[in-house]
LUMPA-587710 format. One record per residue: x, y, z of N, C-alpha, C in turn; residue in one letter; residue number from 1. Coordinates in steps of 0.02 Angstrom, whole numbers, plus 32768, in hexadecimal, padded with zeros to 4 digits. Each point is the difference from the previous one (the first is absolute). Example, Ala and Ser with C-alpha at 12.3 -4.5 7.8 and 13.67 -1.06 7.14 Angstrom:
BEGIN
{r {8294; 7EE4; 8186}; {7FD3; 803B; 8000}; {802D; 803C; 8000}; a; 1}
{r {7FEE; 8035; 7FDC}; {802A; 803B; 8003}; {7FD9; 8037; 8025}; s; 2}
! end
This chain:
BEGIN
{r {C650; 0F34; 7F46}; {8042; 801B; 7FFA}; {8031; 7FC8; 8011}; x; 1}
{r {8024; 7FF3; 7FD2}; {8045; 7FDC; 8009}; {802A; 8001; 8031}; x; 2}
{r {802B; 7FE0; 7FFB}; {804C; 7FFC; 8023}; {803C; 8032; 7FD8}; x; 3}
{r {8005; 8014; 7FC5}; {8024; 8023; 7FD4}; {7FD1; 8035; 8005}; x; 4}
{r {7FC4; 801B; 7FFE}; {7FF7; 803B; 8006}; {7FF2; 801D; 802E}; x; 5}
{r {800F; 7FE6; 804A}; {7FFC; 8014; 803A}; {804D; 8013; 8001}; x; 6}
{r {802B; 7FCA; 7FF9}; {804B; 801D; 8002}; {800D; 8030; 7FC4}; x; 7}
{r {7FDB; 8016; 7FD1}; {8013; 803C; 7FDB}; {7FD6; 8045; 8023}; x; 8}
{r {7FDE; 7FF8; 801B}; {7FD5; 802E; 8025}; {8035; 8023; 8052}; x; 9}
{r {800A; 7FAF; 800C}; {8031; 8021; 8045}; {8046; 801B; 7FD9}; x; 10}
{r {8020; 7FE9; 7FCF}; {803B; 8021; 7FE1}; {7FF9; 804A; 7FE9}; x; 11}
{r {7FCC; 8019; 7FFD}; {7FE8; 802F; 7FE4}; {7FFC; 8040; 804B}; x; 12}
{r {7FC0; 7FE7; 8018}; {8020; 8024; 804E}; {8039; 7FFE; 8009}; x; 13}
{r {802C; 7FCF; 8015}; {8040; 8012; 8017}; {802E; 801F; 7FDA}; x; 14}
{r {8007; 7FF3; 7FBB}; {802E; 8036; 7FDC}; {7FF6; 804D; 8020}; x; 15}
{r {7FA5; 8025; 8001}; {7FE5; 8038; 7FF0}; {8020; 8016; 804F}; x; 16}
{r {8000; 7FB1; 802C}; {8013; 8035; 8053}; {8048; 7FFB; 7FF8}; x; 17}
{r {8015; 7FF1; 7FD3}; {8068; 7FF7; 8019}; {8002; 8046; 7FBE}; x; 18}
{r {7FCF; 8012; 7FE2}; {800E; 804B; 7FCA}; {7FE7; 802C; 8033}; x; 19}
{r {7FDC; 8007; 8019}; {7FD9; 803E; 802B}; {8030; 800A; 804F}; x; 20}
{r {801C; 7FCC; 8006}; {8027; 8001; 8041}; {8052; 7FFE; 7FED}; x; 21}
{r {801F; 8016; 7FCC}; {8030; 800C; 7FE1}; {802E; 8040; 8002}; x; 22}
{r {7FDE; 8041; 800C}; {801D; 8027; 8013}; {8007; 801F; 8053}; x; 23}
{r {7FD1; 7FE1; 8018}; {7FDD; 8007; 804A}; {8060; 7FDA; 8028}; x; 24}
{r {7FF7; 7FBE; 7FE5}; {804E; 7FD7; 8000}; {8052; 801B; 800A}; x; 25}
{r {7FFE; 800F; 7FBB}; {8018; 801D; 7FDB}; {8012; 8039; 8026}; x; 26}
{r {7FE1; 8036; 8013}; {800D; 804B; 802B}; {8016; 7FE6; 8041}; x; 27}
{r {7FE8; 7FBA; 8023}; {800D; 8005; 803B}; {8048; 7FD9; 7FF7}; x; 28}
{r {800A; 7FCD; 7FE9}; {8040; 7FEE; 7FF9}; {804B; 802B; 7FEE}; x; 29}
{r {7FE1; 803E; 7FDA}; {803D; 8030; 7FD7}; {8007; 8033; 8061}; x; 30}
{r {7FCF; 8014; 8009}; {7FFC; 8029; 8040}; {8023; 7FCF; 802C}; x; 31}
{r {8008; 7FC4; 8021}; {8017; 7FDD; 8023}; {8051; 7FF9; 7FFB}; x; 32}
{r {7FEF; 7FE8; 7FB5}; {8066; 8013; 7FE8}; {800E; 803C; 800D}; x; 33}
{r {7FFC; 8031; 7FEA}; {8010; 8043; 8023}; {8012; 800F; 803F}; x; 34}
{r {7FB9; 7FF3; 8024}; {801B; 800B; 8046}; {803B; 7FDE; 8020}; x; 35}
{r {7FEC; 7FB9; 7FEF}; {802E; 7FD6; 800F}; {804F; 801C; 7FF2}; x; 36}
{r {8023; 8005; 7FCD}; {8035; 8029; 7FE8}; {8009; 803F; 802E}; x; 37}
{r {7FC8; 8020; 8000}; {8022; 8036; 8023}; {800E; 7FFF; 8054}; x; 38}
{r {7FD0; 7FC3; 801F}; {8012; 7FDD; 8048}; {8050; 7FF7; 7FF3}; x; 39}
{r {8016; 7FD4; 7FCF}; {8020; 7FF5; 8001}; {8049; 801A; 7FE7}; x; 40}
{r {7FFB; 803E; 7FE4}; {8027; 8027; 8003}; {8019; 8045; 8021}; x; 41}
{r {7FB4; 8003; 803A}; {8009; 8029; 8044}; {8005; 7FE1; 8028}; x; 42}
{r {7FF1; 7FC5; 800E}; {8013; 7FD3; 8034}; {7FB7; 801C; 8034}; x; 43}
{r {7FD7; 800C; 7FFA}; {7FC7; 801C; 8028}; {7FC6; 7FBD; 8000}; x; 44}
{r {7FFE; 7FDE; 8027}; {7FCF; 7FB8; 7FFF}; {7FC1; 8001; 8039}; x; 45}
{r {7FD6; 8054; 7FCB}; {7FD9; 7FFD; 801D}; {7FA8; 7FDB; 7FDA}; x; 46}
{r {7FD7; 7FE3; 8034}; {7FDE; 7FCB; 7FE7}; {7FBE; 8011; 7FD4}; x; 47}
{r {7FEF; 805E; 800E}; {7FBF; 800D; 7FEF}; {8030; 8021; 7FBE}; x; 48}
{r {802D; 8023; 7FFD}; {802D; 8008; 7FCF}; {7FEA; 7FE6; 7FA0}; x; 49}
{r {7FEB; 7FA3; 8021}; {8008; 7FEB; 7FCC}; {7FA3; 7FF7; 7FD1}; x; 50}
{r {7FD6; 8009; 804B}; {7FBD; 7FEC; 7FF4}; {7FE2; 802E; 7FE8}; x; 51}
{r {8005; 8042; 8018}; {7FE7; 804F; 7FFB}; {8004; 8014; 7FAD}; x; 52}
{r {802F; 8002; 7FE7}; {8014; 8019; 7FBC}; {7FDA; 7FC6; 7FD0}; x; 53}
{r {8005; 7FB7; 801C}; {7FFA; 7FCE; 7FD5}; {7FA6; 8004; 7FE1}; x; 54}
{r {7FD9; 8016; 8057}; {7FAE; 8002; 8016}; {7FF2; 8041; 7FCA}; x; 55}
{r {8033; 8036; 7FEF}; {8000; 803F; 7FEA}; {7FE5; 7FF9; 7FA3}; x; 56}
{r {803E; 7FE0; 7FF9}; {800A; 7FE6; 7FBF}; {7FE0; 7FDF; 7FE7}; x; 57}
{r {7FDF; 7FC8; 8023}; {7FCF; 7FC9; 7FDE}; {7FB2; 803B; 7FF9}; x; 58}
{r {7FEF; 801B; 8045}; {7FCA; 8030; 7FDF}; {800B; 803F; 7FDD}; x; 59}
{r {8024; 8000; 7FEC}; {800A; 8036; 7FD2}; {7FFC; 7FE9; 7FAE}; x; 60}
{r {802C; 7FB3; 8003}; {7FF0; 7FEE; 7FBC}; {7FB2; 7FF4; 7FF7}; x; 61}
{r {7FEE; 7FE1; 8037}; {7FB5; 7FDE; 7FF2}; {7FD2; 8033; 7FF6}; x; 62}
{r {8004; 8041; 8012}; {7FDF; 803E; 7FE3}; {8019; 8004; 7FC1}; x; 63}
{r {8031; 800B; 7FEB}; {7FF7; 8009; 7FAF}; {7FFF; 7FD1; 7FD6}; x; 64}
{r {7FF5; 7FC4; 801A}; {7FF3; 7FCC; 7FCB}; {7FC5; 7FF5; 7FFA}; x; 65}
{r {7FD8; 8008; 8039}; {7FA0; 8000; 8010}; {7FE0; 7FF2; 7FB2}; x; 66}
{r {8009; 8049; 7FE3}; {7FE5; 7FF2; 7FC9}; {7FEE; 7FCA; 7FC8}; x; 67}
{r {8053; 7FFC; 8004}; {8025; 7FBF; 7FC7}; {7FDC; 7FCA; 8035}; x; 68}
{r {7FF9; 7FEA; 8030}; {7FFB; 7FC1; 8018}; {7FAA; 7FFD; 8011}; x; 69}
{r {7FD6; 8037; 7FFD}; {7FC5; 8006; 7FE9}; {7FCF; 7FDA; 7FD4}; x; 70}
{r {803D; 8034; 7FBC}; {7FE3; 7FFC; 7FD4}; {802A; 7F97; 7FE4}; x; 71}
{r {802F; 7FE1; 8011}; {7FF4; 7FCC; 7FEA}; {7FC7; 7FCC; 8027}; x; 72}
{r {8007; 801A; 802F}; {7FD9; 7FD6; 8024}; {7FAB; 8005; 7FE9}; x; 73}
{r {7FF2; 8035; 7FEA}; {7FB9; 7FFE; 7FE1}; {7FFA; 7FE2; 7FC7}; x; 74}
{r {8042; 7FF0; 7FD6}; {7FF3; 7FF0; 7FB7}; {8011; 7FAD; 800B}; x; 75}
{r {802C; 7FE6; 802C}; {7FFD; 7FC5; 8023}; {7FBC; 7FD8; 8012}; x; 76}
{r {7FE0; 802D; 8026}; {7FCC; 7FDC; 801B}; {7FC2; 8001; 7FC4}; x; 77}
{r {8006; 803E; 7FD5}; {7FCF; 8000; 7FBC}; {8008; 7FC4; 7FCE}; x; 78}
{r {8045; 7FFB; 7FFA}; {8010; 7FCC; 7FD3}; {7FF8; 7FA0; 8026}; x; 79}
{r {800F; 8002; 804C}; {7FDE; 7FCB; 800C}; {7F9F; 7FF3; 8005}; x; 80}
{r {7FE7; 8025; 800A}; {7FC7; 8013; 8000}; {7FE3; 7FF5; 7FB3}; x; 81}
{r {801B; 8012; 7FC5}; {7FF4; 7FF8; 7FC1}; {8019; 7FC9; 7FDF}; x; 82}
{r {801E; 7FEA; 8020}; {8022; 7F9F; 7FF2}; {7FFE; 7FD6; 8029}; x; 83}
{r {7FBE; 801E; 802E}; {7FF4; 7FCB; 803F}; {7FD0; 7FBE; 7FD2}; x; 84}
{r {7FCD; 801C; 7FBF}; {7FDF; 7FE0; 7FE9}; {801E; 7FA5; 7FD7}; x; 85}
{r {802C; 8012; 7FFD}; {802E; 7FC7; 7FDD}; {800E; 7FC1; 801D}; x; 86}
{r {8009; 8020; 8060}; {801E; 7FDA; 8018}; {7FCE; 7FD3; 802B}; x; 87}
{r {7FC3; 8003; 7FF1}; {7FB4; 8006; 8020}; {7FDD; 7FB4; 7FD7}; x; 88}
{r {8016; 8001; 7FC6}; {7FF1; 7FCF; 7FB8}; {7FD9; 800E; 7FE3}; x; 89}
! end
């Protein structure tokens, strides 16, 4: 195995973890703005305030995405598994 097909192999992982960890992100950052805004438009600066809803939200998305992030992750690891032979010579 090469130098170019090791770095297409690691580009490949890392795209699949910055897609699978995209909405997980994504929910916690939108929940953070929120709270944040509304700290800041009650003036209430309390500290679990911001962690509680945020801890809420991230498992809540990560339950309904399970599936979706399942099922790429099996067709991920099928498809490296089935083009592992290439990279072998």
């Amino acid at each position: 195995m090469g130098p170019d097909q090791t770095v297409e192999m690691i580009r490949r992982v890392l795209m699949e973890a910055m897609l699978l960890s995209a909405p997980l992100l994504v929910a916690a950052c939108l929940i953070s703005l929120l709270v944040s805004l509304l700290q800041t438009l009650t003036s209430v600066q309390e500290q679990t305030l911001t962690a509680v809803p945020r801890l809420v939200v991230v498992f809540v998305v990560a339950m309904a995405t399970l599936p979706w992030t399942v099922h790429r992750l099996v067709n991920f690891t099928l498809r490296m598994f089935t083009g592992f032979h290439k990279y072998l010579g």
